[in-house]
PDB file of N, CA, C and O in Angstrom:
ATOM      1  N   UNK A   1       4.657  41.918 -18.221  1.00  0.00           N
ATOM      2  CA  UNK A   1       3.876  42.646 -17.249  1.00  0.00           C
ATOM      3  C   UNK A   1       4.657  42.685 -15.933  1.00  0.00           C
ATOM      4  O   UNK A   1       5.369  41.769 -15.520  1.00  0.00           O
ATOM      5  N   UNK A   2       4.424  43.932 -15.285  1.00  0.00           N
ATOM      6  CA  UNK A   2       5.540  43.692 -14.197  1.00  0.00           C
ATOM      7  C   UNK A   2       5.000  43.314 -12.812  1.00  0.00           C
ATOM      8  O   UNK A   2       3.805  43.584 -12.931  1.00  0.00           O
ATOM      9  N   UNK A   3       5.146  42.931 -11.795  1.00  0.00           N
ATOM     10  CA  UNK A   3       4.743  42.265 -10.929  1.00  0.00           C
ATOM     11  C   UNK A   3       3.466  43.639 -10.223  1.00  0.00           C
ATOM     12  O   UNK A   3       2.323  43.609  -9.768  1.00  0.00           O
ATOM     13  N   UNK A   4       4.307  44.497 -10.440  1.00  0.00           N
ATOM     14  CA  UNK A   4       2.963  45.641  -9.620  1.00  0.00           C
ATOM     15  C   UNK A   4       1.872  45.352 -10.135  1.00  0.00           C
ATOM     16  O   UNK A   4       0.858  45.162  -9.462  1.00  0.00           O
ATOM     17  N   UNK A   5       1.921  45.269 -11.514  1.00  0.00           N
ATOM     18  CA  UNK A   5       0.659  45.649 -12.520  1.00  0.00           C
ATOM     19  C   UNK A   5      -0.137  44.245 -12.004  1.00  0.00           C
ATOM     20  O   UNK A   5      -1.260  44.245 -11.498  1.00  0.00           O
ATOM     21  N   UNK A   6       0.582  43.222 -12.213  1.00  0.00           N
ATOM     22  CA  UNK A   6      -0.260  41.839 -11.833  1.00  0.00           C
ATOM     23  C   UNK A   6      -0.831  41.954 -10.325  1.00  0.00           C
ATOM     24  O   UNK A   6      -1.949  41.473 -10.141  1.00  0.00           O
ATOM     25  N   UNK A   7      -0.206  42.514  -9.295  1.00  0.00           N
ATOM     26  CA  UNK A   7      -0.866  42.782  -8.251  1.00  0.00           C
ATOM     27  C   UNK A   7      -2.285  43.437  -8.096  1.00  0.00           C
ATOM     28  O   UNK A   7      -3.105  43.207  -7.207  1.00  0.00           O
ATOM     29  N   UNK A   8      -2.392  44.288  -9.133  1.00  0.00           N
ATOM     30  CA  UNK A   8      -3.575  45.328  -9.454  1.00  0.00           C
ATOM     31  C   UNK A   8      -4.364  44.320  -9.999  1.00  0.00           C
ATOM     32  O   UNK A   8      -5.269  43.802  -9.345  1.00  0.00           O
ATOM     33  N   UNK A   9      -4.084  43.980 -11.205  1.00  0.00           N
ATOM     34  CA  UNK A   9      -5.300  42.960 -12.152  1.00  0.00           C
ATOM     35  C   UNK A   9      -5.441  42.043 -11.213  1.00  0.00           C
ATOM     36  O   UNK A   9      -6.382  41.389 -11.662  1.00  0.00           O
ATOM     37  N   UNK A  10      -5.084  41.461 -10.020  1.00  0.00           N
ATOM     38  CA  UNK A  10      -5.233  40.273  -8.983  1.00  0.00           C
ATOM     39  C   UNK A  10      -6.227  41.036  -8.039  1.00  0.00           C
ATOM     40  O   UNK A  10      -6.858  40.304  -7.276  1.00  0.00           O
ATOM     41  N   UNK A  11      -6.405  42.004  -7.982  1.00  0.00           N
ATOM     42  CA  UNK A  11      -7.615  42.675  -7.321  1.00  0.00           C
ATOM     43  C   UNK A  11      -8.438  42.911  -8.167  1.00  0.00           C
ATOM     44  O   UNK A  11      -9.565  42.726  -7.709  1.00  0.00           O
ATOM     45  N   UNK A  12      -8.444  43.195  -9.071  1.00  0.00           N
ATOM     46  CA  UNK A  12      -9.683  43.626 -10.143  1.00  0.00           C
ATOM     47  C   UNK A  12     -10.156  42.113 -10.405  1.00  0.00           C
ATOM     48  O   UNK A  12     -11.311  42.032 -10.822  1.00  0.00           O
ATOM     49  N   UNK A  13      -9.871  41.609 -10.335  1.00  0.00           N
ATOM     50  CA  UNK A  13      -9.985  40.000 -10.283  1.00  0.00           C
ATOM     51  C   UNK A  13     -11.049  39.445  -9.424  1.00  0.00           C
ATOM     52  O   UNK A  13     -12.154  39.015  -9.756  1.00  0.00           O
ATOM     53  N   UNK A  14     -10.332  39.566  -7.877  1.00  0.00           N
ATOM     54  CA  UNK A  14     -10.927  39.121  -6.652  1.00  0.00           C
ATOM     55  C   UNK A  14     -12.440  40.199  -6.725  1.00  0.00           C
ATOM     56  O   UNK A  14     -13.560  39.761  -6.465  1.00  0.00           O
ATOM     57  N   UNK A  15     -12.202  41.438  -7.072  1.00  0.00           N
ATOM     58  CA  UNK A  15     -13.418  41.822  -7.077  1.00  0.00           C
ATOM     59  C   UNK A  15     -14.520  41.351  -8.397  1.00  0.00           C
ATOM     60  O   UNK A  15     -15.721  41.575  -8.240  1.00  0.00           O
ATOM     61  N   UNK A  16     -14.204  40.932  -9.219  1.00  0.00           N
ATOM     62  CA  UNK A  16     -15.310  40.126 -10.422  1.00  0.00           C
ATOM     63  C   UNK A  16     -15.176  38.942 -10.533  1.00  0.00           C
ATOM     64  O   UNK A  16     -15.598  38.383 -11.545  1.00  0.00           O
ATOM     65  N   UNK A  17     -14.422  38.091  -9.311  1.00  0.00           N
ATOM     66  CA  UNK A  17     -14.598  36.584  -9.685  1.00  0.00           C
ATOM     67  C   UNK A  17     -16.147  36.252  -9.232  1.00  0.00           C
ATOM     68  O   UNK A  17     -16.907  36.745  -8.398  1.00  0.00           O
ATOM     69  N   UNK A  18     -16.256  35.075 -10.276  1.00  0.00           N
ATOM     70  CA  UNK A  18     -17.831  34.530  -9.949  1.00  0.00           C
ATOM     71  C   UNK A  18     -18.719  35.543 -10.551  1.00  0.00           C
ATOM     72  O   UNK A  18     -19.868  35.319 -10.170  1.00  0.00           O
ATOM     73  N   UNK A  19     -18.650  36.702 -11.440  1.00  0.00           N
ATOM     74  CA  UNK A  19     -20.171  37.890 -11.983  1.00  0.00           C
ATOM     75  C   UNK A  19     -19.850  37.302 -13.158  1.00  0.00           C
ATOM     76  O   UNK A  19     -18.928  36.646 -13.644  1.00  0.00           O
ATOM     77  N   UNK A  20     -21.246  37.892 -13.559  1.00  0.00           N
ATOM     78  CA  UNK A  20     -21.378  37.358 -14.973  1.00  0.00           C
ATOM     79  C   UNK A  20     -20.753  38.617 -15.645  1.00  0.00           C
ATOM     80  O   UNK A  20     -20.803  39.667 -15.006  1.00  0.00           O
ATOM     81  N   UNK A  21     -20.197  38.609 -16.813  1.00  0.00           N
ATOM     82  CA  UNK A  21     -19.765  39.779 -17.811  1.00  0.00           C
ATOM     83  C   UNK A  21     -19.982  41.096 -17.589  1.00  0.00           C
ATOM     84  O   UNK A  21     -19.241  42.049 -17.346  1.00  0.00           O
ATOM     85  N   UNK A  22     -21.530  40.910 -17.766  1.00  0.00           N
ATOM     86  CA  UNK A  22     -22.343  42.156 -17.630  1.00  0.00           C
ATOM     87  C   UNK A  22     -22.596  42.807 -15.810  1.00  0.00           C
ATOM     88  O   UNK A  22     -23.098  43.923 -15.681  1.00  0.00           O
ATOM     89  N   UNK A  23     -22.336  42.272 -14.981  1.00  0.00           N
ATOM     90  CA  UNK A  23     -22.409  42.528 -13.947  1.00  0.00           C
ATOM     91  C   UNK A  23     -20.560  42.850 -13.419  1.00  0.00           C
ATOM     92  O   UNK A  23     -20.256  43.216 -12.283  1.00  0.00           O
ATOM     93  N   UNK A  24     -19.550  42.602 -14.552  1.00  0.00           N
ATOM     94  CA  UNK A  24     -18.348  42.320 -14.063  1.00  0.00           C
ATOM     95  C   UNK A  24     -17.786  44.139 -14.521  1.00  0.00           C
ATOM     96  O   UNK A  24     -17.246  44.960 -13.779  1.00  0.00           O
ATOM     97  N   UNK A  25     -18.233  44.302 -16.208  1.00  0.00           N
ATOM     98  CA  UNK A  25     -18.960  45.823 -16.453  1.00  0.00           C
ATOM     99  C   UNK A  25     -19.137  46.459 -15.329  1.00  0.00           C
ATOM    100  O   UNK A  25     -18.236  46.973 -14.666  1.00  0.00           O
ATOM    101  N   UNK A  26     -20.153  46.454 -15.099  1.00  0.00           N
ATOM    102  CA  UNK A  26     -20.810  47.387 -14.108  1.00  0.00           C
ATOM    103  C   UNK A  26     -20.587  47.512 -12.692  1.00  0.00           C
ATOM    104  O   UNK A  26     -21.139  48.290 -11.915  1.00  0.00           O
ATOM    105  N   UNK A  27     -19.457  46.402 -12.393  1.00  0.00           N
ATOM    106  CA  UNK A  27     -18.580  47.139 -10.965  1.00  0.00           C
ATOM    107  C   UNK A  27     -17.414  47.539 -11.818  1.00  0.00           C
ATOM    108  O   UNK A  27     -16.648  48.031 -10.989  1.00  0.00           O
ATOM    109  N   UNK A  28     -16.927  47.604 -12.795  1.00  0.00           N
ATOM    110  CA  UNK A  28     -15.579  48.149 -13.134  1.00  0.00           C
ATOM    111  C   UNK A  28     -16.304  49.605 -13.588  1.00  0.00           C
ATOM    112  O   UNK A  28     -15.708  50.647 -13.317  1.00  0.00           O
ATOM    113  N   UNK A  29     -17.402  49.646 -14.175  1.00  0.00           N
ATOM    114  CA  UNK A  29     -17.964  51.005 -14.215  1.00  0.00           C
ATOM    115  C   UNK A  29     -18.129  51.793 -12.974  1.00  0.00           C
ATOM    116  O   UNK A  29     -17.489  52.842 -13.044  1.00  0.00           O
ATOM    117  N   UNK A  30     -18.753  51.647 -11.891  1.00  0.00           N
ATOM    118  CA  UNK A  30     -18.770  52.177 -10.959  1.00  0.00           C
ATOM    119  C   UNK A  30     -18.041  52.578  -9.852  1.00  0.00           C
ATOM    120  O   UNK A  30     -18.279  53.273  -8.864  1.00  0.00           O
ATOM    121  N   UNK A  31     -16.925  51.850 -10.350  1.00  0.00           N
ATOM    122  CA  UNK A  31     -15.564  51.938  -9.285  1.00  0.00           C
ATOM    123  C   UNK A  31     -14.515  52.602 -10.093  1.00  0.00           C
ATOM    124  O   UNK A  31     -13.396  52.722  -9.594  1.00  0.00           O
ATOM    125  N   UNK A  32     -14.827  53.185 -11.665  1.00  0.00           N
ATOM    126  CA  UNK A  32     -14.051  54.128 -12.373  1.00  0.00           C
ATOM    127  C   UNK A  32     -13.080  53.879 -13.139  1.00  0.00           C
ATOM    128  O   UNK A  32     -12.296  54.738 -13.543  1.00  0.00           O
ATOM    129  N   UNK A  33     -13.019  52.267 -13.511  1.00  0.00           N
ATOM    130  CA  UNK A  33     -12.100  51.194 -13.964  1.00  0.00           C
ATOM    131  C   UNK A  33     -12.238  51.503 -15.010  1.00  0.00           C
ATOM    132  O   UNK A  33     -11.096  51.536 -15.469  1.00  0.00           O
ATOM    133  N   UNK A  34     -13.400  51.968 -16.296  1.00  0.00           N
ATOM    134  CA  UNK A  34     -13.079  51.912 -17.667  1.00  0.00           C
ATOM    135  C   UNK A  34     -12.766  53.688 -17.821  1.00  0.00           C
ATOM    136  O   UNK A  34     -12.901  54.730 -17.179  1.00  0.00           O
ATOM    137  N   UNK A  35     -12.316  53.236 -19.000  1.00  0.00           N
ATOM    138  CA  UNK A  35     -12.065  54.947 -19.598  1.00  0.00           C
ATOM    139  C   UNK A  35     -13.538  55.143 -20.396  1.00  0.00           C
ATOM    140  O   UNK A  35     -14.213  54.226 -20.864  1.00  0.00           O
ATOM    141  N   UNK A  36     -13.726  55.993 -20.414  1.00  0.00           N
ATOM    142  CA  UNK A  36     -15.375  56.539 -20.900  1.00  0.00           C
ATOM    143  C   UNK A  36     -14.591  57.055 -22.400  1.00  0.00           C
ATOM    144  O   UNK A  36     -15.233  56.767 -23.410  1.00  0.00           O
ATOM    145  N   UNK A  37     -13.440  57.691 -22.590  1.00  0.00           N
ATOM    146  CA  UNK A  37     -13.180  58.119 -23.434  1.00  0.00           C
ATOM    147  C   UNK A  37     -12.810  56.895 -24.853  1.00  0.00           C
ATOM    148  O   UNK A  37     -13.189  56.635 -25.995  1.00  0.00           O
ATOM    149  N   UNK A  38     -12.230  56.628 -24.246  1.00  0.00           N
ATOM    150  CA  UNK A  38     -11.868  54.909 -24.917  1.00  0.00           C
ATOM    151  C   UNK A  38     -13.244  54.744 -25.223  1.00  0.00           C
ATOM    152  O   UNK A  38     -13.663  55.440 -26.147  1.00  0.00           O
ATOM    153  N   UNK A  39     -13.976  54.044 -24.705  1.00  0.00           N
ATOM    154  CA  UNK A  39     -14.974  53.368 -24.422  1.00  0.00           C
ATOM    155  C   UNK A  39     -16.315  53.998 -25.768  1.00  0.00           C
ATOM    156  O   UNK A  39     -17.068  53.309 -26.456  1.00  0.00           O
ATOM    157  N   UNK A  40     -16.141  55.748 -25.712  1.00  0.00           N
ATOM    158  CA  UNK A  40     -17.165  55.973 -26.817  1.00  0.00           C
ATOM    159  C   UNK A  40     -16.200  55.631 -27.882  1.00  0.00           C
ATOM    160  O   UNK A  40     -16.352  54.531 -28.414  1.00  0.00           O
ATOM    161  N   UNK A  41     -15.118  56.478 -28.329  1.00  0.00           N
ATOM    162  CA  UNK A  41     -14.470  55.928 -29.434  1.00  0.00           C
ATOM    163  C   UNK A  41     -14.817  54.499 -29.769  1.00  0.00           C
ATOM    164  O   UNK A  41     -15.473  54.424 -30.807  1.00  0.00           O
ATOM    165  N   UNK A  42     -14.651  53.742 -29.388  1.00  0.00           N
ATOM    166  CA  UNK A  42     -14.612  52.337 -29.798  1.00  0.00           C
ATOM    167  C   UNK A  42     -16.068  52.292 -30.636  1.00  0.00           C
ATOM    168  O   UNK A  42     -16.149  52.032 -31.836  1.00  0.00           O
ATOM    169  N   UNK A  43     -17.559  52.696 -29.475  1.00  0.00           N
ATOM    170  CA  UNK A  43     -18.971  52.637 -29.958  1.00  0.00           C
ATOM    171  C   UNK A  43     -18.527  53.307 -31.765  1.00  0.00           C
ATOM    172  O   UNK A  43     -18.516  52.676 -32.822  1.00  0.00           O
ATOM    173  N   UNK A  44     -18.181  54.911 -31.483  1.00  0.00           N
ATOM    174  CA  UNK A  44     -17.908  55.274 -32.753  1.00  0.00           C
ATOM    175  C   UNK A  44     -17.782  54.196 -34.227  1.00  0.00           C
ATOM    176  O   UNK A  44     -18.396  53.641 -35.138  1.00  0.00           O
ATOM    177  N   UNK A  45     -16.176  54.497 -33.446  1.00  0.00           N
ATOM    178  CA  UNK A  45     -15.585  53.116 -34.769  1.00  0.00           C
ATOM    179  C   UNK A  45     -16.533  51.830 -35.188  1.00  0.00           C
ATOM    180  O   UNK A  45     -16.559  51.173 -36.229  1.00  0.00           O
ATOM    181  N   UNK A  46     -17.150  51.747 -34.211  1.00  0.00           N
ATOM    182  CA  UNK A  46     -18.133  50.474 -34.536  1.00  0.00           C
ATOM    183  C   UNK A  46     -19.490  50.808 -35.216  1.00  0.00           C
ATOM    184  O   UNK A  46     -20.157  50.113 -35.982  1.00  0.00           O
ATOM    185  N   UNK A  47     -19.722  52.047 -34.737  1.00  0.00           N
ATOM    186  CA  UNK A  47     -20.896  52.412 -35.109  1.00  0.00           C
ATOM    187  C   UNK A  47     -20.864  52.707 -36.944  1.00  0.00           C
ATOM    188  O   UNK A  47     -21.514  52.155 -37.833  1.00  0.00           O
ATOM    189  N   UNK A  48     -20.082  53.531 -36.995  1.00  0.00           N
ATOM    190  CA  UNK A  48     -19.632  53.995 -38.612  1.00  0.00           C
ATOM    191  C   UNK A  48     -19.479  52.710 -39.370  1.00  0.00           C
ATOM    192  O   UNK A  48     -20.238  52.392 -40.285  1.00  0.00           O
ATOM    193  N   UNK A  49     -18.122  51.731 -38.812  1.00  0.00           N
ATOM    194  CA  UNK A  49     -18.062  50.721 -40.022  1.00  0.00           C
ATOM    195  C   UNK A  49     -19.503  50.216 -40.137  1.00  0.00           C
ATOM    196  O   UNK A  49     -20.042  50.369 -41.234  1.00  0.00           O
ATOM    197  N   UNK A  50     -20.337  49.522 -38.960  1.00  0.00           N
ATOM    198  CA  UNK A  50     -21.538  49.354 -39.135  1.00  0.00           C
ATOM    199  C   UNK A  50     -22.206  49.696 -40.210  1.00  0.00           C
ATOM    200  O   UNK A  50     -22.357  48.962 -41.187  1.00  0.00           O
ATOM    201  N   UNK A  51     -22.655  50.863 -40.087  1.00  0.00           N
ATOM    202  CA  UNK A  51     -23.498  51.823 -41.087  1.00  0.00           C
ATOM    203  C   UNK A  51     -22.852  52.066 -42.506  1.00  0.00           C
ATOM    204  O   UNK A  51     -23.555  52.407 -43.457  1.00  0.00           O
ATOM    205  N   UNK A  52     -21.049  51.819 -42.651  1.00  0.00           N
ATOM    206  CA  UNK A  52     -20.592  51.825 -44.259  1.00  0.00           C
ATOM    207  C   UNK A  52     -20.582  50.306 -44.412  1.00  0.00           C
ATOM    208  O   UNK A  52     -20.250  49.882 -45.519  1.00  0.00           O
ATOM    209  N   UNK A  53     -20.869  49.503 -43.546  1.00  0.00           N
ATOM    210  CA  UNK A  53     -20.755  48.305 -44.406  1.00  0.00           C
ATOM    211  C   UNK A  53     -22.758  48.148 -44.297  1.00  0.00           C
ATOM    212  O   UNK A  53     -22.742  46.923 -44.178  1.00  0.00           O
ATOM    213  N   UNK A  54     -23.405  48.296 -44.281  1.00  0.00           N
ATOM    214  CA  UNK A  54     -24.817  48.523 -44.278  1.00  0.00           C
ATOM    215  C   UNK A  54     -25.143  49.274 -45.997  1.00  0.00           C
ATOM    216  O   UNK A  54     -26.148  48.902 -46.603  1.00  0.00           O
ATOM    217  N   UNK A  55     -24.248  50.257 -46.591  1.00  0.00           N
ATOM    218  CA  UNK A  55     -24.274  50.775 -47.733  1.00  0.00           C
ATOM    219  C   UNK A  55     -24.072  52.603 -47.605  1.00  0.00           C
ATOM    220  O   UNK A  55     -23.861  53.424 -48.498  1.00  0.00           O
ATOM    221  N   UNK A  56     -24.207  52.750 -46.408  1.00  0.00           N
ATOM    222  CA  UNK A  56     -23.970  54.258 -45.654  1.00  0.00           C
ATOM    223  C   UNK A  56     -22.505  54.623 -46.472  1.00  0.00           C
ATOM    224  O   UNK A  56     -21.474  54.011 -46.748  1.00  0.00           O
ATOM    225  N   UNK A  57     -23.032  55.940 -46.678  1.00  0.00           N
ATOM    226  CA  UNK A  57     -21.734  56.947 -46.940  1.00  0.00           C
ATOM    227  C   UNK A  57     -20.935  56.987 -45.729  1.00  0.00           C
ATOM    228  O   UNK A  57     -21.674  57.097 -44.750  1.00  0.00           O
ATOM    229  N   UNK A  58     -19.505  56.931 -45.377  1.00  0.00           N
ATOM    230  CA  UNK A  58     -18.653  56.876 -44.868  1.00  0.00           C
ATOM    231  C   UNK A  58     -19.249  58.659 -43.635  1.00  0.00           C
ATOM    232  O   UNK A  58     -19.515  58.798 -42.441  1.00  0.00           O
ATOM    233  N   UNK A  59     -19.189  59.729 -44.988  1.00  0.00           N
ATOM    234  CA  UNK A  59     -19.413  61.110 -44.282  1.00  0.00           C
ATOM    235  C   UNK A  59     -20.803  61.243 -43.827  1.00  0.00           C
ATOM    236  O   UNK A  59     -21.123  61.891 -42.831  1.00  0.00           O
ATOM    237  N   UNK A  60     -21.517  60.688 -44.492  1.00  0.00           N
ATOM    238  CA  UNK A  60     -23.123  60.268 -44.363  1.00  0.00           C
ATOM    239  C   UNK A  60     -23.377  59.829 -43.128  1.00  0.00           C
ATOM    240  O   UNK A  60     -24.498  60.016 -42.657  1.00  0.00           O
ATOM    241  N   UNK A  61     -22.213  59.057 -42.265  1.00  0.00           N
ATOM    242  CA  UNK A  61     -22.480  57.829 -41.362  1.00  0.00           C
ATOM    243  C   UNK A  61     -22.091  59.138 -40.223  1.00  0.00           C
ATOM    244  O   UNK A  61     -22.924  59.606 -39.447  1.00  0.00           O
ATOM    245  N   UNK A  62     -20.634  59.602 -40.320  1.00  0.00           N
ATOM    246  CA  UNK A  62     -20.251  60.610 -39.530  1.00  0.00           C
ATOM    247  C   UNK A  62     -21.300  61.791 -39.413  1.00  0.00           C
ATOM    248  O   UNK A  62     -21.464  62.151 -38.247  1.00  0.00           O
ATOM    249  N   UNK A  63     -21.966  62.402 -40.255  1.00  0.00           N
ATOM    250  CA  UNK A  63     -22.650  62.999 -39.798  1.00  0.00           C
ATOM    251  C   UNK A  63     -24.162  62.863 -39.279  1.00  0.00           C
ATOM    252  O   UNK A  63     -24.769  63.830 -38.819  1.00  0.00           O
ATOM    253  N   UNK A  64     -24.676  61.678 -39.384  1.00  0.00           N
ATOM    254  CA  UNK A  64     -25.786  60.808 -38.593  1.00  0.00           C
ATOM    255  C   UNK A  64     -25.667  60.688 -37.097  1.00  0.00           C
ATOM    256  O   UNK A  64     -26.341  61.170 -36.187  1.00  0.00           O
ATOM    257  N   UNK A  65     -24.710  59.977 -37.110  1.00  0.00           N
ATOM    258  CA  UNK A  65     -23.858  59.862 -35.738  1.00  0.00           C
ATOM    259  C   UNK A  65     -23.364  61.014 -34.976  1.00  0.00           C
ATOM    260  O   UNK A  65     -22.830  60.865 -33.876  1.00  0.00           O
ATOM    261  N   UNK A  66     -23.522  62.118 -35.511  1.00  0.00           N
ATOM    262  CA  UNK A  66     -23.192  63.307 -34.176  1.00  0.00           C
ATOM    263  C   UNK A  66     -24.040  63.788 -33.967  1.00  0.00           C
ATOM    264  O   UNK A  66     -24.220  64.146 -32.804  1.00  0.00           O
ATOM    265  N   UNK A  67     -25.078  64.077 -35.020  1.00  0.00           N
ATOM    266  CA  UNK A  67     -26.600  64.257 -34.680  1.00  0.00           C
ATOM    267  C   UNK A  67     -27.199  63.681 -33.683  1.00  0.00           C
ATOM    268  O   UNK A  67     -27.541  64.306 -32.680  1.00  0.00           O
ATOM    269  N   UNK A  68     -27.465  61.954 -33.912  1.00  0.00           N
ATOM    270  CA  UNK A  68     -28.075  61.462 -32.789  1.00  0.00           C
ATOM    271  C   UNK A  68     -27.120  61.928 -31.194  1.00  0.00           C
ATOM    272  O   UNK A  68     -27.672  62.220 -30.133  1.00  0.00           O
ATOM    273  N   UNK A  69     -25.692  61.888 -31.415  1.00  0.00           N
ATOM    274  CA  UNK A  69     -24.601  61.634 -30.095  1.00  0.00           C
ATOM    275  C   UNK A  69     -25.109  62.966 -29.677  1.00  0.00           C
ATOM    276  O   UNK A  69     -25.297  63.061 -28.465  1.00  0.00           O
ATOM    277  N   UNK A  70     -25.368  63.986 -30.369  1.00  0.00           N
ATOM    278  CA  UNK A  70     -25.535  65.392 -29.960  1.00  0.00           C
ATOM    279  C   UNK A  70     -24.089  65.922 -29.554  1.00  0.00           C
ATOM    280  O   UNK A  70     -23.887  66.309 -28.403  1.00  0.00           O
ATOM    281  N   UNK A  71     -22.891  65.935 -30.709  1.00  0.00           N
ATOM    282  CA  UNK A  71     -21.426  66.312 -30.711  1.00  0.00           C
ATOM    283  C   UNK A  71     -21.667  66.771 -32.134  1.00  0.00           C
ATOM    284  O   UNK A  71     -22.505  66.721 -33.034  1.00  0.00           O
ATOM    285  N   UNK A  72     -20.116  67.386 -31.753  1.00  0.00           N
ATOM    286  CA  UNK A  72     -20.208  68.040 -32.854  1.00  0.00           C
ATOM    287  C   UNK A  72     -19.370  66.558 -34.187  1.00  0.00           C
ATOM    288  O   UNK A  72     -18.883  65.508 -33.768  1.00  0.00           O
ATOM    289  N   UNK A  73     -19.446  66.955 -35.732  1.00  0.00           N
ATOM    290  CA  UNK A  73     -19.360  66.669 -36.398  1.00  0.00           C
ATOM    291  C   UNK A  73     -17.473  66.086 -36.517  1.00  0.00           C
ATOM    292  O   UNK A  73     -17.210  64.973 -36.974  1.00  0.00           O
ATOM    293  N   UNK A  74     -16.640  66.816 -36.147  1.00  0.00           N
ATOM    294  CA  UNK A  74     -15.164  66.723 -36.085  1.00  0.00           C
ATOM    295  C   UNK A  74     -15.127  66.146 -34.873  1.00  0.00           C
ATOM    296  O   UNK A  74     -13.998  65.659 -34.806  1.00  0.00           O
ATOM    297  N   UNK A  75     -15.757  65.895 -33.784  1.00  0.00           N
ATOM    298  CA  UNK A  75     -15.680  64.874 -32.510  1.00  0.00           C
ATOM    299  C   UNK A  75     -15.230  63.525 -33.198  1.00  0.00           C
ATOM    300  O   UNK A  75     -14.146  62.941 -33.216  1.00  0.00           O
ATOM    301  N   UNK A  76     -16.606  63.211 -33.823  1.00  0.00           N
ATOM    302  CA  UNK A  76     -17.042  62.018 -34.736  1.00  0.00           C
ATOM    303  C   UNK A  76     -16.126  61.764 -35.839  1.00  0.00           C
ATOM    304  O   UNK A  76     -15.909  60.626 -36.254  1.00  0.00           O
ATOM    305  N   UNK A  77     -15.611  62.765 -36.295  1.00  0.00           N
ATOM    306  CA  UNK A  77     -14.350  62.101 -37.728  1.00  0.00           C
ATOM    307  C   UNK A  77     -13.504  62.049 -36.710  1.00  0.00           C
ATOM    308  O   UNK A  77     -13.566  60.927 -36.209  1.00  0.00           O
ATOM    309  N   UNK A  78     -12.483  62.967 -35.980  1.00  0.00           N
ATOM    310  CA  UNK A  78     -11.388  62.511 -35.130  1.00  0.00           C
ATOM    311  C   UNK A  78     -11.431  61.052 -34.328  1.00  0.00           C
ATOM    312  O   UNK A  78     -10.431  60.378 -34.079  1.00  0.00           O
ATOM    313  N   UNK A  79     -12.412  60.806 -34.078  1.00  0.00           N
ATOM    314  CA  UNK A  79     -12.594  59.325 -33.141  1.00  0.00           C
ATOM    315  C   UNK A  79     -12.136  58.183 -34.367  1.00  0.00           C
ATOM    316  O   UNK A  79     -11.260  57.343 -34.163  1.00  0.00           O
ATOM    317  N   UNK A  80     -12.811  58.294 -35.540  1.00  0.00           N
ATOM    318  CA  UNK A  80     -12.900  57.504 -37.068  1.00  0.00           C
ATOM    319  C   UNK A  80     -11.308  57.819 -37.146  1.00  0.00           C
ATOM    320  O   UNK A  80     -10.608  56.913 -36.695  1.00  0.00           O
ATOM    321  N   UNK A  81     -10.643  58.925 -37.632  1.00  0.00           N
ATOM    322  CA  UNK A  81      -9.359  58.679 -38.360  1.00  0.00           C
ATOM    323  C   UNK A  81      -8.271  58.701 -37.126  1.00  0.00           C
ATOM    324  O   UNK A  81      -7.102  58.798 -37.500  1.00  0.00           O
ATOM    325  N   UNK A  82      -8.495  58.623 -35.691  1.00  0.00           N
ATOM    326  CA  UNK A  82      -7.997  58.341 -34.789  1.00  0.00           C
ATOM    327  C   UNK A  82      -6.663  60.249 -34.930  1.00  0.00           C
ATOM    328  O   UNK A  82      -5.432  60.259 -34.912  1.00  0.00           O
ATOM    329  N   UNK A  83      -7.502  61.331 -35.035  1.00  0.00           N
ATOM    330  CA  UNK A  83      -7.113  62.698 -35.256  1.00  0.00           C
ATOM    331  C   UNK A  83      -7.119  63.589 -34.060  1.00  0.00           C
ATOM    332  O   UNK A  83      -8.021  64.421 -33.963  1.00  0.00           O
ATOM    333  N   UNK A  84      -6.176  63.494 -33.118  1.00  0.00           N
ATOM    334  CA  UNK A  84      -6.349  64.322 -31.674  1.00  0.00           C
ATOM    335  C   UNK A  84      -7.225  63.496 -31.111  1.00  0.00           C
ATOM    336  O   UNK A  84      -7.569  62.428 -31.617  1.00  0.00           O
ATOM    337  N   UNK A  85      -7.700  64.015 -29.857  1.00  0.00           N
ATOM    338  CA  UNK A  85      -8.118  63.875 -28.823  1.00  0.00           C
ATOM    339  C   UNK A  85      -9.409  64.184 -28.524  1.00  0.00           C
ATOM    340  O   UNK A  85      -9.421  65.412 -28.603  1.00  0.00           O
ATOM    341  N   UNK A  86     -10.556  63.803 -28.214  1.00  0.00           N
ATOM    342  CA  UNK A  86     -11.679  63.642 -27.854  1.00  0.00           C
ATOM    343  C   UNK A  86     -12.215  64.234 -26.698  1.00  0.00           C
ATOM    344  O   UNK A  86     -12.255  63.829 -25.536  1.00  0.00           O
ATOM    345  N   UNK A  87     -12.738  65.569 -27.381  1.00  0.00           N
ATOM    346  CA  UNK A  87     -13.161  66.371 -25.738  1.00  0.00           C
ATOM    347  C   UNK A  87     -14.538  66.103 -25.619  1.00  0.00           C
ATOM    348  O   UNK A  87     -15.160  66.496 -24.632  1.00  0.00           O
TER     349      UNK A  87
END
């Protein structure tokens, strides 16, 4: 890591020392620190294995999941087989 970068995480630091997790979240949310894009992908991926290890069809799961997300259907597989980019 190079010394800039540690300078940065040494402020992101000073600003969440002492919060609890969930409060440490929600100033890195509000100050624009996470990627939102990242951030659903991941729900995705979690959400699907979830639901195929539950007994869910794999495509079954993908198309549950864009329904409720209200996206379209290829949002939801691209996030899963990690296929382009996530608009």
């Amino acid at each position: 890591m190079k010394q800039n970068e540690k300078k940065l995480i040494r402020s992101l630091l000073d600003k969440v020392y002492n919060k609890s997790l969930s409060e440490a979240v929600d100033i890195m949310w509000q100050q624009g620190l996470l990627n939102r894009v990242a951030l659903e992908r991941l729900y995705i991926n979690n959400e699907v294995q979830r639901r195929v290890r539950a007994g869910e069809v794999k495509v079954r799961a993908i198309e549950q999941l864009s329904q409720e997300m209200s996206c379209s259907y290829e949002k939801i597989r691209a996030a899963v087989y990690n296929k382009g980019t996530m608009k």
